[in-house]
PDB file of N, CA, C and O in Angstrom:
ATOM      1  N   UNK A   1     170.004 132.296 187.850  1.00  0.00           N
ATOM      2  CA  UNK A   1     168.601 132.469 187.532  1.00  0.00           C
ATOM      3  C   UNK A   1     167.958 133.628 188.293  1.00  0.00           C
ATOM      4  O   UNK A   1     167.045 134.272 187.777  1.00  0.00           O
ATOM      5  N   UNK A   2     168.283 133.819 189.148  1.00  0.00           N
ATOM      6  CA  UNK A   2     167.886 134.794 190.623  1.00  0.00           C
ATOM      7  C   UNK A   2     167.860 136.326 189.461  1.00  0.00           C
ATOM      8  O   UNK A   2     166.910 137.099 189.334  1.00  0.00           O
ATOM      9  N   UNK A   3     169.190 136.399 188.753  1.00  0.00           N
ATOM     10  CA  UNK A   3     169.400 138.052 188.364  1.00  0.00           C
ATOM     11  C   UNK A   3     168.223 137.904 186.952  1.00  0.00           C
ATOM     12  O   UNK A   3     167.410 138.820 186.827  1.00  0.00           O
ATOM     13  N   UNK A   4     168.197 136.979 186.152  1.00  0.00           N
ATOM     14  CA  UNK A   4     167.123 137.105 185.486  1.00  0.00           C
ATOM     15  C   UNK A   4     165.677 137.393 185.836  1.00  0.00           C
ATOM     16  O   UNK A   4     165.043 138.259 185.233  1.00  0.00           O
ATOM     17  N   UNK A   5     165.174 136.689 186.781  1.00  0.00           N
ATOM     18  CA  UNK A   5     164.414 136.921 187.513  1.00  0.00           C
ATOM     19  C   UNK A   5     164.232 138.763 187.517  1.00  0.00           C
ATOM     20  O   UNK A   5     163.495 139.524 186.891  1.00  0.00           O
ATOM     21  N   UNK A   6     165.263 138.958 188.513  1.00  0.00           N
ATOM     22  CA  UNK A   6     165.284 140.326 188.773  1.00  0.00           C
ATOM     23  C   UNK A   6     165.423 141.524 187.554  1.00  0.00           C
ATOM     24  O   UNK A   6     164.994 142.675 187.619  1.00  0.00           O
ATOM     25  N   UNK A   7     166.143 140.896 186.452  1.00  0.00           N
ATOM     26  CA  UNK A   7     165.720 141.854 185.231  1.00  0.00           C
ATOM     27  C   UNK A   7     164.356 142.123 184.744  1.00  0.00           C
ATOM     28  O   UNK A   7     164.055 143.287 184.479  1.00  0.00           O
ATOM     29  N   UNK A   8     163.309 140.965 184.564  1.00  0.00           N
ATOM     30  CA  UNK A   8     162.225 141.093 184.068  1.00  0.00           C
ATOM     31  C   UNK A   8     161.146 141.957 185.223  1.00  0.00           C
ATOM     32  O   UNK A   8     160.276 142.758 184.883  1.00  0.00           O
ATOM     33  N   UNK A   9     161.433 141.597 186.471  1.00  0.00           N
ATOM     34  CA  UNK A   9     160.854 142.173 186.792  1.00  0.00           C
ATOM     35  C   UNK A   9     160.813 143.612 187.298  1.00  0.00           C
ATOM     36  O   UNK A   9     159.799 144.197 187.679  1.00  0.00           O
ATOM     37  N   UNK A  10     162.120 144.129 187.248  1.00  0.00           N
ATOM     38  CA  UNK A  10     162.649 145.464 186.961  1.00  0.00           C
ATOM     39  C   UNK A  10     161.980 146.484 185.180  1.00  0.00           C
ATOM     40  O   UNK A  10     161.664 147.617 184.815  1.00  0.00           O
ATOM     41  N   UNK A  11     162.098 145.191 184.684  1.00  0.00           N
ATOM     42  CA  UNK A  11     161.517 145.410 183.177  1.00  0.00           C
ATOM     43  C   UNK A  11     160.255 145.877 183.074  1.00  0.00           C
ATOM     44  O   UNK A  11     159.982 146.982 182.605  1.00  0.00           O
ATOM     45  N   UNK A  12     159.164 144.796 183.648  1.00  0.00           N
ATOM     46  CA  UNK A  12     157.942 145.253 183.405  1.00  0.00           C
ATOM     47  C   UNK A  12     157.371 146.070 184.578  1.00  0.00           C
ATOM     48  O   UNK A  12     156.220 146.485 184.437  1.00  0.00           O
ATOM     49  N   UNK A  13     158.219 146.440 186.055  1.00  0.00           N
ATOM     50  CA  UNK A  13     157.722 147.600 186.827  1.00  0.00           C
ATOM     51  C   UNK A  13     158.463 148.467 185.907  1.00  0.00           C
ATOM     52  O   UNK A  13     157.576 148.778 185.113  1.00  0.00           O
ATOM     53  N   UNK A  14     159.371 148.964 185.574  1.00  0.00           N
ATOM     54  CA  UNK A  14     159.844 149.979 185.197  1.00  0.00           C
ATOM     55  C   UNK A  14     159.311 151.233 183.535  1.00  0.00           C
ATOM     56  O   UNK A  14     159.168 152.434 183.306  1.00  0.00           O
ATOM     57  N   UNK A  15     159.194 149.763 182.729  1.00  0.00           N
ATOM     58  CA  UNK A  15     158.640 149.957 181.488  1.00  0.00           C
ATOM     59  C   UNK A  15     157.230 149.330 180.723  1.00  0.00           C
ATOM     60  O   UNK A  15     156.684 149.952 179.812  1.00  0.00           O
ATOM     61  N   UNK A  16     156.942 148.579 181.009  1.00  0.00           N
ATOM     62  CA  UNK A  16     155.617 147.303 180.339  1.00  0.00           C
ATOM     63  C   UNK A  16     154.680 147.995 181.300  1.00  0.00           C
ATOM     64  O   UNK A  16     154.095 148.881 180.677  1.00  0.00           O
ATOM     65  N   UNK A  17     154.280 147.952 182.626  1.00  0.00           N
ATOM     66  CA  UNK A  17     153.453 148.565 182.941  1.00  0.00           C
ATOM     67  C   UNK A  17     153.265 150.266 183.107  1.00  0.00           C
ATOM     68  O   UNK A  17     152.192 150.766 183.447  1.00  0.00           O
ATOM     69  N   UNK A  18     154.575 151.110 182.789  1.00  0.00           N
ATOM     70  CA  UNK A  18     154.346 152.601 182.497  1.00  0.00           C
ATOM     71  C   UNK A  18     154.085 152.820 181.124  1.00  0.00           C
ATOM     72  O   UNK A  18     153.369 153.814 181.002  1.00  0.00           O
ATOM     73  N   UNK A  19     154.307 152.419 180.292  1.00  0.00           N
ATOM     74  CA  UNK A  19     154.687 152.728 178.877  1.00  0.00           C
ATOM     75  C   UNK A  19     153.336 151.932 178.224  1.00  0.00           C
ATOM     76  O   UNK A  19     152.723 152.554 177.357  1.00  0.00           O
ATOM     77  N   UNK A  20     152.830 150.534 178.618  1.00  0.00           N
ATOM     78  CA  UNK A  20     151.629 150.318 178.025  1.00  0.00           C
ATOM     79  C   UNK A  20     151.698 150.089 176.302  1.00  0.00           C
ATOM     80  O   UNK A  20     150.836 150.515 175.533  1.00  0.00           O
ATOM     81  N   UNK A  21     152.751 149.426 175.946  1.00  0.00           N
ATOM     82  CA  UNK A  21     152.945 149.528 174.127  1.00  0.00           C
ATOM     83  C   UNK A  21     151.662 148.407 173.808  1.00  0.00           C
ATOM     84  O   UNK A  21     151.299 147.392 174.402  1.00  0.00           O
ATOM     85  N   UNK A  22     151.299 148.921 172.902  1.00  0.00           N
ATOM     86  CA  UNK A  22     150.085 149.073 172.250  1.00  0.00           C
ATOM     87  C   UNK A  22     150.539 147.457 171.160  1.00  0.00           C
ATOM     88  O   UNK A  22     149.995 146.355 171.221  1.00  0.00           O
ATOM     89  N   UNK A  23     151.705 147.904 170.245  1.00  0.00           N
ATOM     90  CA  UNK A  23     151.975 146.964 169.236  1.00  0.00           C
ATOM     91  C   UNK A  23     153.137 146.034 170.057  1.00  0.00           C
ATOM     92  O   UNK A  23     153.588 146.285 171.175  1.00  0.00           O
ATOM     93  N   UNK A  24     153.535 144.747 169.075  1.00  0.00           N
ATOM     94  CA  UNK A  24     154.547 143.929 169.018  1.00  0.00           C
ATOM     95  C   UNK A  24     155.677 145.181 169.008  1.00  0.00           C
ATOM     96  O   UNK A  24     156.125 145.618 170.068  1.00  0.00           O
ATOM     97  N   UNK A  25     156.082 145.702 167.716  1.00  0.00           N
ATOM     98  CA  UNK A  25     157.012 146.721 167.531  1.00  0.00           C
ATOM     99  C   UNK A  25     157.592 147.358 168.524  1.00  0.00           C
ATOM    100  O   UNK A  25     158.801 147.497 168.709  1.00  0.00           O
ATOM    101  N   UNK A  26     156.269 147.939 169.483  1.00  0.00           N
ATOM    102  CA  UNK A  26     156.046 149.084 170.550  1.00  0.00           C
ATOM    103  C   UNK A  26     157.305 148.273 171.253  1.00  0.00           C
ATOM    104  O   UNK A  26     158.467 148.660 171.374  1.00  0.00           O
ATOM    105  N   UNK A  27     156.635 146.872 171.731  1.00  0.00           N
ATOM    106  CA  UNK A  27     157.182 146.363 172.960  1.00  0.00           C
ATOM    107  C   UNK A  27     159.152 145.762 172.622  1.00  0.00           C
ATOM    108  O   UNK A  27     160.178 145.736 173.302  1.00  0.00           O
ATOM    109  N   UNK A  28     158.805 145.414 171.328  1.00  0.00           N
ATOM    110  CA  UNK A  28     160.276 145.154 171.331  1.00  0.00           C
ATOM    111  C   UNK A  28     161.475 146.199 171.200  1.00  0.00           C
ATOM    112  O   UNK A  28     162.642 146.059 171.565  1.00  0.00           O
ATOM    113  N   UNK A  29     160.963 147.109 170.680  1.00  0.00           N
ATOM    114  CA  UNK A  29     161.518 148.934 171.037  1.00  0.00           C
ATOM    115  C   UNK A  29     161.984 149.352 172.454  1.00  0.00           C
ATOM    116  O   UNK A  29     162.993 149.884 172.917  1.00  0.00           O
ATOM    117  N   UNK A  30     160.514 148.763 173.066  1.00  0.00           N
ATOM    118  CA  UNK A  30     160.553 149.133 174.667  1.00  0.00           C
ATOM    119  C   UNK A  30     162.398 148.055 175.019  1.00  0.00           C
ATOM    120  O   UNK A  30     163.511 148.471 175.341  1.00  0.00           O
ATOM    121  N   UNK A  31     161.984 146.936 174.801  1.00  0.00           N
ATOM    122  CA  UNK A  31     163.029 145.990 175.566  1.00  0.00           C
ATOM    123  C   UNK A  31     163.827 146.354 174.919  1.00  0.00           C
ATOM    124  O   UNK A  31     164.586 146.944 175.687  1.00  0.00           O
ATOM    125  N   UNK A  32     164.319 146.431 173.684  1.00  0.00           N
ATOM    126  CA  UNK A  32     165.977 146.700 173.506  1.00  0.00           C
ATOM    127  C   UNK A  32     166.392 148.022 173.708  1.00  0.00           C
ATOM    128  O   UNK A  32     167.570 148.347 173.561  1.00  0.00           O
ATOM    129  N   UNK A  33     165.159 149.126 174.163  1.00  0.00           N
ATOM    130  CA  UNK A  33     165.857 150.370 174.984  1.00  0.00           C
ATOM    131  C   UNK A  33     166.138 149.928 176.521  1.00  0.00           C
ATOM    132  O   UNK A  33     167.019 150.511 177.153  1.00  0.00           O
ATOM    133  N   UNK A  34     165.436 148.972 177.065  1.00  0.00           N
ATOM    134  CA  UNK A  34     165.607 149.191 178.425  1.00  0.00           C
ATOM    135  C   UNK A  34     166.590 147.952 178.386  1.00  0.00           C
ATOM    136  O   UNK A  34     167.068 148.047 179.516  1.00  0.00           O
ATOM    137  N   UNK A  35     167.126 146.984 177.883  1.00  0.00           N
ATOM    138  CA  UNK A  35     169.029 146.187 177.720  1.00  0.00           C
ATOM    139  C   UNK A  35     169.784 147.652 177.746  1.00  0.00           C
ATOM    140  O   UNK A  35     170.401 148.174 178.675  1.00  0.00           O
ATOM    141  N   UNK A  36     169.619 147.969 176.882  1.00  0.00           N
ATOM    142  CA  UNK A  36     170.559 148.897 176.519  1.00  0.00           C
ATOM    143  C   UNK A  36     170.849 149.405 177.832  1.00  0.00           C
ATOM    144  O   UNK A  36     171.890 148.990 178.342  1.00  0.00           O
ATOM    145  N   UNK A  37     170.120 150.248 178.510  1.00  0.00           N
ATOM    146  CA  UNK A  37     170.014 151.346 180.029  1.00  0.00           C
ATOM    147  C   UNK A  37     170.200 149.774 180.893  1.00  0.00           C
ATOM    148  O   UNK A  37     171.386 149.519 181.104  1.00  0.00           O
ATOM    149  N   UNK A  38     169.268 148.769 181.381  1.00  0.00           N
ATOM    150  CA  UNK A  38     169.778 148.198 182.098  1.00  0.00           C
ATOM    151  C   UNK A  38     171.575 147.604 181.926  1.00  0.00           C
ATOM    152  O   UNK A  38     172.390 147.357 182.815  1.00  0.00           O
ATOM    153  N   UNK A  39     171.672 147.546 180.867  1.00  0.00           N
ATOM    154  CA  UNK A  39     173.016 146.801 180.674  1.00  0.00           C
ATOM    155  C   UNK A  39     174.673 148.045 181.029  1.00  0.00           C
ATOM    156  O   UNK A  39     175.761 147.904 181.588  1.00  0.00           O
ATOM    157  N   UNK A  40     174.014 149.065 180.373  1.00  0.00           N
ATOM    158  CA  UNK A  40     175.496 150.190 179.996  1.00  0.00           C
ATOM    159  C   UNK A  40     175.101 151.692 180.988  1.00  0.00           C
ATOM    160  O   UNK A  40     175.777 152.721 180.986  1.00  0.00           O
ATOM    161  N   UNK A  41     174.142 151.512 181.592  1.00  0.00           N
ATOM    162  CA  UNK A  41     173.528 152.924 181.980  1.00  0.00           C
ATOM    163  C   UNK A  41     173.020 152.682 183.550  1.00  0.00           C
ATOM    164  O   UNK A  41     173.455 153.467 184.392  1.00  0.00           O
ATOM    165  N   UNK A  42     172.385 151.938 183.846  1.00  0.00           N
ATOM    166  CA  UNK A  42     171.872 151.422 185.450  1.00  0.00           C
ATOM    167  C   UNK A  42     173.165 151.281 186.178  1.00  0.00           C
ATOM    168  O   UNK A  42     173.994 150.414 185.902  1.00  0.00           O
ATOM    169  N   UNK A  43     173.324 152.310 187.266  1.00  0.00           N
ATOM    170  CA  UNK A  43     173.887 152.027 188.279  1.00  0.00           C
ATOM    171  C   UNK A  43     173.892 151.044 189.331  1.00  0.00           C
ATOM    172  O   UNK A  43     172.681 150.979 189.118  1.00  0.00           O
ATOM    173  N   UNK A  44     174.095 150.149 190.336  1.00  0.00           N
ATOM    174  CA  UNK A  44     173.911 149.258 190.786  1.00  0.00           C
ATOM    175  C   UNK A  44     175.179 149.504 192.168  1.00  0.00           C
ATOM    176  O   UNK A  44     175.958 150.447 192.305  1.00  0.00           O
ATOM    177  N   UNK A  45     175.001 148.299 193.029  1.00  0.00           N
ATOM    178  CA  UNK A  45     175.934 148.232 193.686  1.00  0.00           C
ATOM    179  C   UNK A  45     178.021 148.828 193.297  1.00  0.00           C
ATOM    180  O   UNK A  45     178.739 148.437 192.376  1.00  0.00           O
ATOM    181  N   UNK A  46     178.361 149.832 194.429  1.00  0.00           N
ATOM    182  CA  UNK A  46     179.366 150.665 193.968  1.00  0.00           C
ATOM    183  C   UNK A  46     179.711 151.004 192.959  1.00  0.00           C
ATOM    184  O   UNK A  46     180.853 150.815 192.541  1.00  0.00           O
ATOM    185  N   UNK A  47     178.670 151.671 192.239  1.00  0.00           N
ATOM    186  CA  UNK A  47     178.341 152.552 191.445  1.00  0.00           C
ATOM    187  C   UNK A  47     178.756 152.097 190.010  1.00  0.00           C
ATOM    188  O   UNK A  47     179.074 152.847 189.087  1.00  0.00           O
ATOM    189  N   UNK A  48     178.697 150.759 189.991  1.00  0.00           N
ATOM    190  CA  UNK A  48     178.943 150.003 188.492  1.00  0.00           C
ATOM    191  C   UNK A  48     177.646 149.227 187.639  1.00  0.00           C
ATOM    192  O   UNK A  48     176.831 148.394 188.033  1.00  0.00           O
ATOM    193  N   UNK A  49     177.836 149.894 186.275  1.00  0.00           N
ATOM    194  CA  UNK A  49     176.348 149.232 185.251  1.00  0.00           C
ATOM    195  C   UNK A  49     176.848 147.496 185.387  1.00  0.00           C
ATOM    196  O   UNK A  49     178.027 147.144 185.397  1.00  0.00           O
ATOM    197  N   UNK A  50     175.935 146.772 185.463  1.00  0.00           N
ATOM    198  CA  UNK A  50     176.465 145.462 184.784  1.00  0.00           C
ATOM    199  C   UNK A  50     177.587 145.216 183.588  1.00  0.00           C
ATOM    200  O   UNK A  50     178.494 144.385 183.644  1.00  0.00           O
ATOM    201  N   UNK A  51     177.399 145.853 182.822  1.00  0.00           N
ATOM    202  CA  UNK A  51     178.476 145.967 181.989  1.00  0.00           C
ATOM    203  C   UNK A  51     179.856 146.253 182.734  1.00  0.00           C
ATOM    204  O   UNK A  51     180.866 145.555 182.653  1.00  0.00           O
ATOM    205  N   UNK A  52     179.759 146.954 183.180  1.00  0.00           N
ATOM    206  CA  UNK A  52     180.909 147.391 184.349  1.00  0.00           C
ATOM    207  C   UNK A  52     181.602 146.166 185.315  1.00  0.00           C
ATOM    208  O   UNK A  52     182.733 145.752 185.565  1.00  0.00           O
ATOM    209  N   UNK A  53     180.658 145.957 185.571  1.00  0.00           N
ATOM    210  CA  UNK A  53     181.286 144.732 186.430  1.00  0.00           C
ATOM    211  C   UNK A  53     181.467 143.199 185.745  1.00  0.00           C
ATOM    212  O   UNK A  53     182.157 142.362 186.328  1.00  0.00           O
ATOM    213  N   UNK A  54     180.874 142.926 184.609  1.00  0.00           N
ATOM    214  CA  UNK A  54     181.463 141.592 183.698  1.00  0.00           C
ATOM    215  C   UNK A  54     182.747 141.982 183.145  1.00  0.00           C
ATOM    216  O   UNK A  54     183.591 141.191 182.726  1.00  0.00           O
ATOM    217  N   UNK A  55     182.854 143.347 183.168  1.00  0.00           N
ATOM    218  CA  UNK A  55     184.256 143.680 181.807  1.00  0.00           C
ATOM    219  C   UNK A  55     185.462 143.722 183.040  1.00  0.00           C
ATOM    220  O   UNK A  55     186.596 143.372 182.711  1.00  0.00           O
ATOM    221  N   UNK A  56     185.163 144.236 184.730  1.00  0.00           N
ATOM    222  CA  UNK A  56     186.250 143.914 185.618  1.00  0.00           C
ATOM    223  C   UNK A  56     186.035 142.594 186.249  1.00  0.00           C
ATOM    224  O   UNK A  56     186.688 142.450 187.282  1.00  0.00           O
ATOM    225  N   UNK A  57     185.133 141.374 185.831  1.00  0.00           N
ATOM    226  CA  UNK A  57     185.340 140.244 186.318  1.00  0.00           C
ATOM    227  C   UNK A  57     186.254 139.416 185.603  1.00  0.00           C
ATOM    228  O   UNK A  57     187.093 138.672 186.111  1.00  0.00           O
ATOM    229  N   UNK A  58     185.954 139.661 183.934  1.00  0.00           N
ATOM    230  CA  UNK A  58     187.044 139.448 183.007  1.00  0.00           C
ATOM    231  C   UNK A  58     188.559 139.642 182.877  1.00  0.00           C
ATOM    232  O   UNK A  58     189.478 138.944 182.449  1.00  0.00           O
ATOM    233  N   UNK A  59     188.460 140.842 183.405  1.00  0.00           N
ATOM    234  CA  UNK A  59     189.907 141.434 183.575  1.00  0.00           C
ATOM    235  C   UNK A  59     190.904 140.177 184.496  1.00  0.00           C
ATOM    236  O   UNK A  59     191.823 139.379 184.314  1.00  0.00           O
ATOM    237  N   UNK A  60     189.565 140.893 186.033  1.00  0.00           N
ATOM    238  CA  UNK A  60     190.573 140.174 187.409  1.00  0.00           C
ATOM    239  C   UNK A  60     190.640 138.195 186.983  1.00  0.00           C
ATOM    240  O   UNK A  60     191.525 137.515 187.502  1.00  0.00           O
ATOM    241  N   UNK A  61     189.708 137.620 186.124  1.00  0.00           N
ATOM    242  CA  UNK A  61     190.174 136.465 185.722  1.00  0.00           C
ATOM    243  C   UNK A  61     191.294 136.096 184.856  1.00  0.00           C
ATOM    244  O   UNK A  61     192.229 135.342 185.124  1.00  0.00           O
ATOM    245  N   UNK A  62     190.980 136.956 183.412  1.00  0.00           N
ATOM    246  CA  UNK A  62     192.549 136.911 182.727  1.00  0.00           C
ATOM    247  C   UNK A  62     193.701 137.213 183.777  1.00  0.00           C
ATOM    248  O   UNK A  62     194.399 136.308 184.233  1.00  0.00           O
ATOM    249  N   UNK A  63     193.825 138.299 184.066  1.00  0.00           N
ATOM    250  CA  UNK A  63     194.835 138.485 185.331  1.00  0.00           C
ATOM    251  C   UNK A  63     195.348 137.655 185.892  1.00  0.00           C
ATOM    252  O   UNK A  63     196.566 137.474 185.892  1.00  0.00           O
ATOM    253  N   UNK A  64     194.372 136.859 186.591  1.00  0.00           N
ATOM    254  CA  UNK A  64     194.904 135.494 187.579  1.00  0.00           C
ATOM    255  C   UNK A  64     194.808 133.866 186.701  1.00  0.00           C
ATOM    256  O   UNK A  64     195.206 132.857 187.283  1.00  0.00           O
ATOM    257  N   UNK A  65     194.492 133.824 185.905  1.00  0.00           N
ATOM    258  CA  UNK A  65     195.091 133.097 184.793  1.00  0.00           C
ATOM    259  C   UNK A  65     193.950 131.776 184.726  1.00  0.00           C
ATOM    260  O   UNK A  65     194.345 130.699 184.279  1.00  0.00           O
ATOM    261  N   UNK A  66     192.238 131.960 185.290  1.00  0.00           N
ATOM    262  CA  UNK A  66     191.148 132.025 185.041  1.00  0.00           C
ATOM    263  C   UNK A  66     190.477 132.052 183.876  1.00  0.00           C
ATOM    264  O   UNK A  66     190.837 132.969 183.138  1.00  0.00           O
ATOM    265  N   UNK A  67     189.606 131.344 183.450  1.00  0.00           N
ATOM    266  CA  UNK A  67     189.127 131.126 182.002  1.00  0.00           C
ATOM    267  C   UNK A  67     187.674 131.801 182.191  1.00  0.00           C
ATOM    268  O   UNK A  67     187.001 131.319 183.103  1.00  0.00           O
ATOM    269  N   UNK A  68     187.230 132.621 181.613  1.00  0.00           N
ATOM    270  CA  UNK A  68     186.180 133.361 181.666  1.00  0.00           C
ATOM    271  C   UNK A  68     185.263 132.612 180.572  1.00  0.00           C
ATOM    272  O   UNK A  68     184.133 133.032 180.322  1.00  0.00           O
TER     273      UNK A  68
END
C-alpha cells in the first residue's frame, strides 16, 4: 500500500497540480501519460524503471523455482 500511496502522490505533485486539466479527458490523458513515464521511463533506485525491476523479480523467481 505504502508504493501506491507514493505513486499518487508523485502523480498529483508532478502533474494534477502543474498541468491543471481543465476536462475529465484532460485528466485521464494526464494519468495514462504519467503510468506510462512512471512505469517504463522513471528512474528509481540503481537506475531501474519499475518495470525494470518486476521483469528481474520475475526472472530471479522463475530461476529459483518461485511462483510469481
Amino acid at each position: 500500500m505504502p508504493q501506491l500511496k507514493s505513486f499518487f502522490s508523485a502523480f498529483k505533485t508532478e502533474r494534477i497540480y502543474l498541468d491543471k486539466p481543465k476536462t475529465i479527458q484532460e485528466s485521464k490523458e494526464l494519468c495514462d501519460e504519467y503510468i506510462e513515464f512512471y512505469n517504463f521511463e522513471r528512474i528509481i533506485l540503481k537506475h531501474k524503471s519499475p518495470h525494470e525491476k518486476r521483469t528481474n523479480a520475475k526472472i530471479k523467481n522463475l530461476s529459483s523455482g518461485l511462483a510469481y
